[in-house]
Backbone as CSV, one residue per row, in Angstrom:
resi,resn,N_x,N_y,N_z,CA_x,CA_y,CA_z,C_x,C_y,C_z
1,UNK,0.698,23.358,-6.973,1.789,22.475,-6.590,2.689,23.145,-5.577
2,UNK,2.719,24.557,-5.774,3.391,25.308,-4.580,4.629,25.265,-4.888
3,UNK,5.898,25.932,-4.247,6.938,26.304,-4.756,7.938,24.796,-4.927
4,UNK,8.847,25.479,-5.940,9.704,24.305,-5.972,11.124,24.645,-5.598
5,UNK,11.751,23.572,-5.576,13.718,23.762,-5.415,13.651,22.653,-6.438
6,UNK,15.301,23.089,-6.806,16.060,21.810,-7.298,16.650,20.676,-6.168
7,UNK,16.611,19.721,-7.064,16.918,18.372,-6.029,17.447,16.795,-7.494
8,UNK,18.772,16.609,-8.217,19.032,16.240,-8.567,18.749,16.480,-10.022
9,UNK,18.966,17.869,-10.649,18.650,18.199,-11.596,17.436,18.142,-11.696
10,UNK,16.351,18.098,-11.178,14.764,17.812,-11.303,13.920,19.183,-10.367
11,UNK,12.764,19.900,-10.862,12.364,21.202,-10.186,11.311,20.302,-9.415
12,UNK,11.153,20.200,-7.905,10.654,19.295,-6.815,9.900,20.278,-6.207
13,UNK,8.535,20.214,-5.735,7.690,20.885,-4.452,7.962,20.252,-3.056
14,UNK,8.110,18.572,-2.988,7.755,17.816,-1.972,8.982,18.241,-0.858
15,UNK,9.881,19.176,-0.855,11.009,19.606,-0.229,11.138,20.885,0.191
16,UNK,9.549,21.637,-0.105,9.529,22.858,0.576,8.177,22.623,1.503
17,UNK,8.122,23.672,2.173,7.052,23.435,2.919,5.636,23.859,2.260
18,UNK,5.813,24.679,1.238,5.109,25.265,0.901,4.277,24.033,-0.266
19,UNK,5.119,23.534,-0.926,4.999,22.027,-1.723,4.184,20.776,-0.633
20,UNK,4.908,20.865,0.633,4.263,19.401,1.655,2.478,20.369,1.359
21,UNK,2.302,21.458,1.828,0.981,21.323,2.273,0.021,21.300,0.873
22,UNK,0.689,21.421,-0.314,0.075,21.324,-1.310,-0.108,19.730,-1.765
23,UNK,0.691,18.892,-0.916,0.649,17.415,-1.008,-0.238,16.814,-0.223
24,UNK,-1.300,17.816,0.961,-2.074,17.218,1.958,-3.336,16.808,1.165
25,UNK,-4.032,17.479,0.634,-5.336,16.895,-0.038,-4.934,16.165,-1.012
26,UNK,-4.443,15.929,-2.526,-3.981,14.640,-3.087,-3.399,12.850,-2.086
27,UNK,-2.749,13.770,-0.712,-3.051,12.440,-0.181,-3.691,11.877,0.572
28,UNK,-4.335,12.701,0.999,-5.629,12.405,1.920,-6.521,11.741,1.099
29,UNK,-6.667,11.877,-0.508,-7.596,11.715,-1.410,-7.478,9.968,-1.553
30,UNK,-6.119,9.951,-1.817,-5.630,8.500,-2.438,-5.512,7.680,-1.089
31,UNK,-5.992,8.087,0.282,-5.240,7.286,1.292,-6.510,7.011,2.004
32,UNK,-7.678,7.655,1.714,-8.643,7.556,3.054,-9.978,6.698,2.597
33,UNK,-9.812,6.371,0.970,-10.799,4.829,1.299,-9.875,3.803,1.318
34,UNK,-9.083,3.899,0.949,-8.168,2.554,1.261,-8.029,2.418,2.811
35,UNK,-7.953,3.004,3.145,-7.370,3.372,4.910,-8.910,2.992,5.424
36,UNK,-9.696,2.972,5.541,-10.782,2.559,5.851,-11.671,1.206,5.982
37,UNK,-10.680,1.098,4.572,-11.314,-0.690,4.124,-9.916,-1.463,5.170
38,UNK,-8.546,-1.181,5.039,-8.062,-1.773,5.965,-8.394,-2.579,7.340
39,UNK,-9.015,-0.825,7.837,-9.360,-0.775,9.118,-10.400,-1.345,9.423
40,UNK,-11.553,-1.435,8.768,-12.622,-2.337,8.806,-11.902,-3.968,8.847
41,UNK,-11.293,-4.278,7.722,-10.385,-5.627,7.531,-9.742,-5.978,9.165
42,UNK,-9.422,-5.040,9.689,-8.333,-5.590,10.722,-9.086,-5.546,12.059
43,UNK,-10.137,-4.817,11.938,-11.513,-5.141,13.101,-11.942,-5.762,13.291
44,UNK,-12.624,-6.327,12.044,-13.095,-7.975,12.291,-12.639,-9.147,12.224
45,UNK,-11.058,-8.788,11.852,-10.155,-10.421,12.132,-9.788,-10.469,13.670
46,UNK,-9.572,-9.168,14.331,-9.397,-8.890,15.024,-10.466,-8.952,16.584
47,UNK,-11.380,-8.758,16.508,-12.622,-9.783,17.000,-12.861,-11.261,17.130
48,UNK,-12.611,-11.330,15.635,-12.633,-13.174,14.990,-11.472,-14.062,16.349
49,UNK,-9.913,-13.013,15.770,-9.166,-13.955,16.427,-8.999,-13.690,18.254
50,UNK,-9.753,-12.535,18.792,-9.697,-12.903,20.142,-10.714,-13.916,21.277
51,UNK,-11.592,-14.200,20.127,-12.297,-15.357,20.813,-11.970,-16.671,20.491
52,UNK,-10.570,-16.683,20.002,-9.468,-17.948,19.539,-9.434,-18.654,20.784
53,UNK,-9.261,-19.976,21.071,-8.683,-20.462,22.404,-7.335,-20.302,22.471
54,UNK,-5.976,-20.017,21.582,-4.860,-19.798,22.365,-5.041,-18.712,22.558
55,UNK,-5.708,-17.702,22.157,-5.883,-15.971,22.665,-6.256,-16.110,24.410
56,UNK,-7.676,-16.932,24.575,-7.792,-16.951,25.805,-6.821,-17.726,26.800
57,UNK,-6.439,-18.717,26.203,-5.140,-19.641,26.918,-4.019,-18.465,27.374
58,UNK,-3.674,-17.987,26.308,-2.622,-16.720,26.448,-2.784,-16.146,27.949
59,UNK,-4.208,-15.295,27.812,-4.992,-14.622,28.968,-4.529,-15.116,30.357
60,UNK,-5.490,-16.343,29.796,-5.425,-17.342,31.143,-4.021,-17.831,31.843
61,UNK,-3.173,-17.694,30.989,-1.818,-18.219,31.446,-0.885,-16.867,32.431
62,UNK,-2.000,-15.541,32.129,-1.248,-14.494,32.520,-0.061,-13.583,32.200
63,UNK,-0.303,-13.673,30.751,0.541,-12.950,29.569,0.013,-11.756,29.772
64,UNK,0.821,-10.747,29.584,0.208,-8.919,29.841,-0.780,-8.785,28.246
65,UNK,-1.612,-7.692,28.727,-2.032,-7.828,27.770,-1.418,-7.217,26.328
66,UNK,-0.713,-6.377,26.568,0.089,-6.510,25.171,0.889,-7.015,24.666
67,UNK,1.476,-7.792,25.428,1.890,-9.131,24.695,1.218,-10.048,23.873
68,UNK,-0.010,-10.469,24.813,-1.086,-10.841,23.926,-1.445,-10.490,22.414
69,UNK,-1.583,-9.167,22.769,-2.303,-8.223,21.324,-0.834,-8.804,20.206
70,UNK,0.515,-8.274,20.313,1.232,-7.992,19.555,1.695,-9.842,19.253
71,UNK,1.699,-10.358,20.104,2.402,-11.827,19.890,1.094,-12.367,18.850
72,UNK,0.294,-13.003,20.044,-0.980,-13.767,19.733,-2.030,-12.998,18.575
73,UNK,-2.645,-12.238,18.704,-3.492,-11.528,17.905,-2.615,-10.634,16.408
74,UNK,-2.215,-10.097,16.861,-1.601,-9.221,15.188,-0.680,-10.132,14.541
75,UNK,-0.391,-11.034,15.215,0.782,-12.154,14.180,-0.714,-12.855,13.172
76,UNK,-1.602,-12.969,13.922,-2.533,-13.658,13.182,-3.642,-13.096,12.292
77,UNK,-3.424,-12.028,12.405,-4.686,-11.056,11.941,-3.803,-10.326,10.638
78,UNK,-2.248,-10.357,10.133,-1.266,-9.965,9.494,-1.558,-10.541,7.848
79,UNK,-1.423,-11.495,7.855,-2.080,-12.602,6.514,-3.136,-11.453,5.694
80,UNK,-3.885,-11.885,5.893,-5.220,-11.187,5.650,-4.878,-9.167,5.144
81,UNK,-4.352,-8.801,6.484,-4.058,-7.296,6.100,-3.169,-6.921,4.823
82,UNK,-1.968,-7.409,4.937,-0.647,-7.796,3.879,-1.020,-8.102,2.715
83,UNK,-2.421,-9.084,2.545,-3.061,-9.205,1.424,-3.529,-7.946,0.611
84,UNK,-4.535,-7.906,1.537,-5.508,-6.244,0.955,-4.633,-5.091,0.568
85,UNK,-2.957,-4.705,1.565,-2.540,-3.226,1.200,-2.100,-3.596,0.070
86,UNK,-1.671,-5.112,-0.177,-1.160,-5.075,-1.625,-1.424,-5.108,-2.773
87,UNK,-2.719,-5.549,-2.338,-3.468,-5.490,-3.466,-4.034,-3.669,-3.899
88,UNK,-4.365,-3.161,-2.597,-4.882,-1.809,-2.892,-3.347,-0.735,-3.020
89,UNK,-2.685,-1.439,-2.683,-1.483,-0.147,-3.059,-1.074,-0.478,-4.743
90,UNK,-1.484,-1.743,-4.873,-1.238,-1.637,-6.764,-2.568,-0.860,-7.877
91,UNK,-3.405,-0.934,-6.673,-4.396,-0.648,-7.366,-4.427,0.932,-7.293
92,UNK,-3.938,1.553,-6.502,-3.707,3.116,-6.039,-2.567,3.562,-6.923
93,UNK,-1.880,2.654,-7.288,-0.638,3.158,-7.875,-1.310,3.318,-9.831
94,UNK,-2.026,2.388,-9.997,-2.799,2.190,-11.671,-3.835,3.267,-11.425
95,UNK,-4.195,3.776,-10.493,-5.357,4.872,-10.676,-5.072,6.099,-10.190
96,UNK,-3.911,7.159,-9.959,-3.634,7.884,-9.474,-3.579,8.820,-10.790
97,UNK,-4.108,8.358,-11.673,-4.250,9.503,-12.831,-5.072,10.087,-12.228
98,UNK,-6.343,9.666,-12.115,-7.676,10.853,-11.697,-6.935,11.538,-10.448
99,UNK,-6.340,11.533,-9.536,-5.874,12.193,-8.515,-4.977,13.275,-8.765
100,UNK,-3.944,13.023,-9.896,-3.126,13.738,-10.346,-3.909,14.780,-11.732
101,UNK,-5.040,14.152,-12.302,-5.475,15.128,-13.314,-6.444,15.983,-12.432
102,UNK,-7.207,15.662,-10.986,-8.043,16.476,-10.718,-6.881,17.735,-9.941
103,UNK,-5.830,17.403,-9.249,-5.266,18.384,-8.323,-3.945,18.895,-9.269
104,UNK,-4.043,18.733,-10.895,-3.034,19.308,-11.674,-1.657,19.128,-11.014
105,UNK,-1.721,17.923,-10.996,0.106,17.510,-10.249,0.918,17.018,-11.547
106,UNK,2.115,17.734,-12.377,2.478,16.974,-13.425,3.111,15.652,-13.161
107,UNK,2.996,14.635,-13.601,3.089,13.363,-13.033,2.973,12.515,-14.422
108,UNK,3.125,10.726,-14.253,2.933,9.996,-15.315,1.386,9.777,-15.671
109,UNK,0.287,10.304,-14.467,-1.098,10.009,-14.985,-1.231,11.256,-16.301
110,UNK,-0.652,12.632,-16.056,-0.691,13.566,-16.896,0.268,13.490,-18.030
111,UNK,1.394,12.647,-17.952,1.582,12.132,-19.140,0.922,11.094,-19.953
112,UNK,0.112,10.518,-19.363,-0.587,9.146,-19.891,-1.957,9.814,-20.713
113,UNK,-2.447,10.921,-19.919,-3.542,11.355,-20.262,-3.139,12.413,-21.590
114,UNK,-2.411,13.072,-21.264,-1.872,13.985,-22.843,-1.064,12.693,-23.819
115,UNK,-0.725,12.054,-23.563,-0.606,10.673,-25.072,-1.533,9.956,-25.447
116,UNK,-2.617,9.463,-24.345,-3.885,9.798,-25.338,-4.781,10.112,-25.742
117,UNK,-4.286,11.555,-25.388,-5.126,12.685,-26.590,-3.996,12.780,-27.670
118,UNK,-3.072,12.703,-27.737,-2.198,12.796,-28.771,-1.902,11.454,-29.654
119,UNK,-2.474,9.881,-28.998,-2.011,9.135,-29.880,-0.858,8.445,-29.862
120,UNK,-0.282,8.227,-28.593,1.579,8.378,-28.344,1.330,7.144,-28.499
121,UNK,1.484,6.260,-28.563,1.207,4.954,-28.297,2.611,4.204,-27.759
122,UNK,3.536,4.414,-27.912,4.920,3.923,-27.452,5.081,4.470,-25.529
123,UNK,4.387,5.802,-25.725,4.504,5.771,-24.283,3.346,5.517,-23.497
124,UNK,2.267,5.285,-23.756,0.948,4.369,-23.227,1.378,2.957,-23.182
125,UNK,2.100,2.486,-24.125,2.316,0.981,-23.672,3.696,0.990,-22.615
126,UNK,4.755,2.196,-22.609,5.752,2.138,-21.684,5.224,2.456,-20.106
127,UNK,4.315,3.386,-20.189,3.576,3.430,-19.167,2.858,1.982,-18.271
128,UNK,1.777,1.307,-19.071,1.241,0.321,-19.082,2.371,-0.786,-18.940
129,UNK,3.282,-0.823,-18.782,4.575,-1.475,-18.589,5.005,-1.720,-17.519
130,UNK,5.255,-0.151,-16.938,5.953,0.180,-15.569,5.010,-0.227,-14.572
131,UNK,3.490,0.179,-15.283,2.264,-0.088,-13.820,2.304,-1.589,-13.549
132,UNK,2.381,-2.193,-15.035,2.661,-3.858,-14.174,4.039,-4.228,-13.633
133,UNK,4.881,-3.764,-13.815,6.106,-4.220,-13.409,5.960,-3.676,-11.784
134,UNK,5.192,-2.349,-11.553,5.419,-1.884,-10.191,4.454,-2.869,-9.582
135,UNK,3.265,-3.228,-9.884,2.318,-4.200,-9.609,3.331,-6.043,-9.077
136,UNK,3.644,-6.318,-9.811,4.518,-7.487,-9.935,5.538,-7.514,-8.620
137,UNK,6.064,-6.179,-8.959,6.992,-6.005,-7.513,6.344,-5.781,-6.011
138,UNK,5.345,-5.283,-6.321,4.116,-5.307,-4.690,4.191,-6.753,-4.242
139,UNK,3.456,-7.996,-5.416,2.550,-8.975,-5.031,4.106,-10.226,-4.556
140,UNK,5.706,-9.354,-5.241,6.596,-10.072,-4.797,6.910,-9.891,-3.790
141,UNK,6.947,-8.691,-3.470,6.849,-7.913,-1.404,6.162,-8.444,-0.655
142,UNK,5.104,-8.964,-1.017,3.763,-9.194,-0.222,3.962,-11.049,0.059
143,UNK,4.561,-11.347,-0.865,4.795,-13.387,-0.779,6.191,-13.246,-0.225
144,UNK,7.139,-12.203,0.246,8.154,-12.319,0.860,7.743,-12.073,2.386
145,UNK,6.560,-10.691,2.521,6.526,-10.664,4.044,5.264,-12.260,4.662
146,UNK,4.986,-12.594,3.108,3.947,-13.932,4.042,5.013,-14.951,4.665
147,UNK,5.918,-14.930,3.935,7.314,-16.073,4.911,7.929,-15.510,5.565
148,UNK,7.904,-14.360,6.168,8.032,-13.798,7.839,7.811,-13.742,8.562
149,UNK,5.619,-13.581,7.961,4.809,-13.794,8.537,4.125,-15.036,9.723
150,UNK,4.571,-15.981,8.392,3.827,-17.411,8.562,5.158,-18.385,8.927
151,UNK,5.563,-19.068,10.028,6.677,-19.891,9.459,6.223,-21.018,8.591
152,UNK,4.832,-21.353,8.296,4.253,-22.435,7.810,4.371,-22.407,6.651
153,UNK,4.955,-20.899,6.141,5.158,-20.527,4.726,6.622,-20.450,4.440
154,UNK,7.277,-21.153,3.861,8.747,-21.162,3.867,9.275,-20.921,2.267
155,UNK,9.998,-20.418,1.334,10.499,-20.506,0.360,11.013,-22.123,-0.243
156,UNK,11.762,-22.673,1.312,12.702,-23.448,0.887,11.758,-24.910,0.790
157,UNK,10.782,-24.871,1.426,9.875,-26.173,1.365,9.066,-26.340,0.477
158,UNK,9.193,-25.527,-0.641,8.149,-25.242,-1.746,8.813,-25.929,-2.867
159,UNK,9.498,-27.169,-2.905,10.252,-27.555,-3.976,9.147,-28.513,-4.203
160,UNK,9.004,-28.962,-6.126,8.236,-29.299,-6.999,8.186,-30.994,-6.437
């Protein structure tokens, strides 16, 4: 874990340097199939939507091309991406035990994993608690940036 300081009554690595580089492989670990499947995801919407006719209209009208990319193409290719990180950042967040038990990081996967071997059961279900509540709060992030995203998606037009 590499050295620590204090930082709000709590003994912290992520604030020395010696701690960041002990943080490079645990996150390289948890970041580079997710990061992959993204990138695949945003390649082929990204293909899909430049053979769109307002993509070429865009073109044709003599829009630069990064305007194009950032207006026309990534507003539309956004949906789709916003979906997947949220789904895979809840899913990264419920499985980061194996990450934290293989690179001995003390953490809540290493508390989860020593309660049950011990039987804790009050803190396996407090655990199992927090992962859905942090879960819950993603998929509420994720239906707030789709009505930023989309104006077609509005809060206020969604009445029963």
């Amino acid at each position: 874990r590499g050295e620590t300081t204090e930082f709000l009554g709590m003994q912290v690595s992520f604030l020395t340097w010696n701690g960041l580089s002990h943080l490079i492989l645990p996150a390289i670990n948890l970041a580079l199939f997710k990061m992959s499947l993204i990138i695949r995801l945003a390649r082929a919407n990204t293909r899909e939507v430049c053979l769109q006719d307002y993509v070429k209209f865009a073109r044709a009208k003599g829009l630069s091309g990064r305007r194009v990319v950032l207006v026309h193409v990534l507003k539309n290719i956004m949906i789709p991406v916003v979906t997947i990180i949220g789904l895979e950042l809840g899913s990264m967040v419920a499985f980061a035990i194996v990450t934290e038990t293989v690179f001995a990081w003390p953490g809540m996967g290493k508390l989860l994993i020593d309660s049950i071997n011990l039987l804790d059961r009050p803190v396996i279900v407090a655990y199992l608690m927090l992962t859905v509540l942090i879960i819950v709060g993603i998929n509420l992030a994720v239906d707030v940036i789709y009505s930023l995203l989309d104006p077609r998606i509005r809060l206020s037009e969604m009445k029963g």
